[in-house]
C-alpha positions in Angstrom: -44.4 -20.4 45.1 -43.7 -17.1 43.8 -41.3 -18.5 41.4 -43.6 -21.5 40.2 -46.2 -18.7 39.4 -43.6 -16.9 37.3 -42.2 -20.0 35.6 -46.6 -21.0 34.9 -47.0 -17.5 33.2 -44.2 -17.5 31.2 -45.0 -20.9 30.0 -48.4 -19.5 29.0 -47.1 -16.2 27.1 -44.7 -18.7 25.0 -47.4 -21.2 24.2 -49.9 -18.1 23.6 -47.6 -16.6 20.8 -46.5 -20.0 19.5 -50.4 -20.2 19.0 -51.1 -16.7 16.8 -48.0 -17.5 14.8 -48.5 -18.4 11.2 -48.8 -21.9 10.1 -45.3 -23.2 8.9 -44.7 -23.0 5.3 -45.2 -26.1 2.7 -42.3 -27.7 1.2 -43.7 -26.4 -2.2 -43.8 -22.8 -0.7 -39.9 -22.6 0.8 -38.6 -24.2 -3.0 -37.3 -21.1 -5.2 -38.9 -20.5 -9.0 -37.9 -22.8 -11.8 -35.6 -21.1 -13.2 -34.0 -23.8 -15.8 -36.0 -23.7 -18.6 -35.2 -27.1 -19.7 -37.4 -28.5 -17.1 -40.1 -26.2 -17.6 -40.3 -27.4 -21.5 -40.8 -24.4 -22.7 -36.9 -22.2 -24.6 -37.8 -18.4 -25.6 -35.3 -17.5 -28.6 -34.3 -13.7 -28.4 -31.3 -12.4 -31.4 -28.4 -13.8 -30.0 -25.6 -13.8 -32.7 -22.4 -15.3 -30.4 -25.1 -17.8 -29.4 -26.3 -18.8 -32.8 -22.5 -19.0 -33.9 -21.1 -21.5 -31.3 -24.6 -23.5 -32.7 -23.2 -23.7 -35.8 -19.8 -24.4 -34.9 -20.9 -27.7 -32.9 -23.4 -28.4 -36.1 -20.3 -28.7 -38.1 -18.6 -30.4 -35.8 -21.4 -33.0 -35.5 -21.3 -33.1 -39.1 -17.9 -34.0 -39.7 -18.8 -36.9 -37.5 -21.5 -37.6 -39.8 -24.1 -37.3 -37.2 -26.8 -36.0 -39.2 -29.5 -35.7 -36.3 -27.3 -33.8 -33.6 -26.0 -31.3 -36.6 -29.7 -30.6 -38.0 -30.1 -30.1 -34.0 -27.4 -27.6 -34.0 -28.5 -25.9 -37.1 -32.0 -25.8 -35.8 -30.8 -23.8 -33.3 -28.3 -21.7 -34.7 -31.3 -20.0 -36.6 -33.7 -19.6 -33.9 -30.9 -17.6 -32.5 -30.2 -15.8 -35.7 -32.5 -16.1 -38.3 -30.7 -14.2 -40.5 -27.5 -16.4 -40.7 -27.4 -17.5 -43.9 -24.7 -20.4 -42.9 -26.6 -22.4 -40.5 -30.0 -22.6 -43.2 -27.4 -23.7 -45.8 -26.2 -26.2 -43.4 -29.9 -27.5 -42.2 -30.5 -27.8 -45.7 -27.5 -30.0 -46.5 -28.5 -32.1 -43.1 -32.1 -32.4 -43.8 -31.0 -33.5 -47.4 -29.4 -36.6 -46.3 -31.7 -37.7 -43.6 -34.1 -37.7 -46.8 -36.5 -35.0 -45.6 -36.6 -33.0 -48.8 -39.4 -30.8 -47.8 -37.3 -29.5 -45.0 -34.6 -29.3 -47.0 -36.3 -27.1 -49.9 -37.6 -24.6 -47.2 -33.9 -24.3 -45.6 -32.4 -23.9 -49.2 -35.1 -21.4 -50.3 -34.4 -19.3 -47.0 -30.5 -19.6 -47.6 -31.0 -18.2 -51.1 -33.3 -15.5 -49.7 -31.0 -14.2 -47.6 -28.1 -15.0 -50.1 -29.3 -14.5 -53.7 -25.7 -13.5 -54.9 -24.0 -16.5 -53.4 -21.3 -18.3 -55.4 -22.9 -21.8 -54.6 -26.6 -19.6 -55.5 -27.0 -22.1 -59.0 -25.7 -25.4 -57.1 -28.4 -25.0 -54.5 -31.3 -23.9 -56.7 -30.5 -27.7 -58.9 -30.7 -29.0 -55.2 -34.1 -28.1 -54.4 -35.8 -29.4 -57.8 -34.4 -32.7 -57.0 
């Protein structure tokens, strides 16, 4: 009897404790931040020079293939990483040239000669842009 009483109030003191605990924790609640921005839609662009030089590695490799879109892709990026690389605008330009956006094109030459006035190829790209 003694031990029936026992086993009773134990019972209780579990099921009173399993009682006050907190509720249990929503699926949504136990999953860890997003942390891939390519799922959240949104890509923040700090200076990143190694970054911005692989980009235009793969742009000219996409342009060798003639793939116009996935280099003006890689070009894109290459100067979000590095504004100031000269290259990769030159490059967007020639891409956007020959998927016959020549507004795009005149912006990318214009920045290329901005931040290359003295370039050997300065007179070739200025006849470029008034066409």
């Amino acid at each position: 009897m003694i031990v029936a009483r026992a086993f009773w109030l134990t019972l209780l003191a579990v099921v009173g404790l399993w009682a006050q605990q907190a509720p249990a924790p929503t699926p949504q609640e136990l999953e860890p931040p997003e942390e891939d921005t390519a799922l959240t839609g949104v890509k923040e662009y700090a200076f990143n020079p190694l970054q911005a030089e692989k980009e235009l590695k793969i742009g000219l490799f996409y342009a060798k293939k003639s793939s116009w879109k996935a280099a003006t892709m890689r070009f894109r990026e290459a100067t979000r990483w590095n504004p100031s690389l000269a290259e990769a605008w030159l490059r967007l330009g020639e891409c956007l040239e020959r998927s016959k956006d020549k507004k795009g094109a005149r912006e990318a030459f214009a920045k290329y000669l901005e931040l290359e006035p003295e370039a050997k190829n300065a007179a070739e790209v200025k006849k470029r842009m008034g066409s």
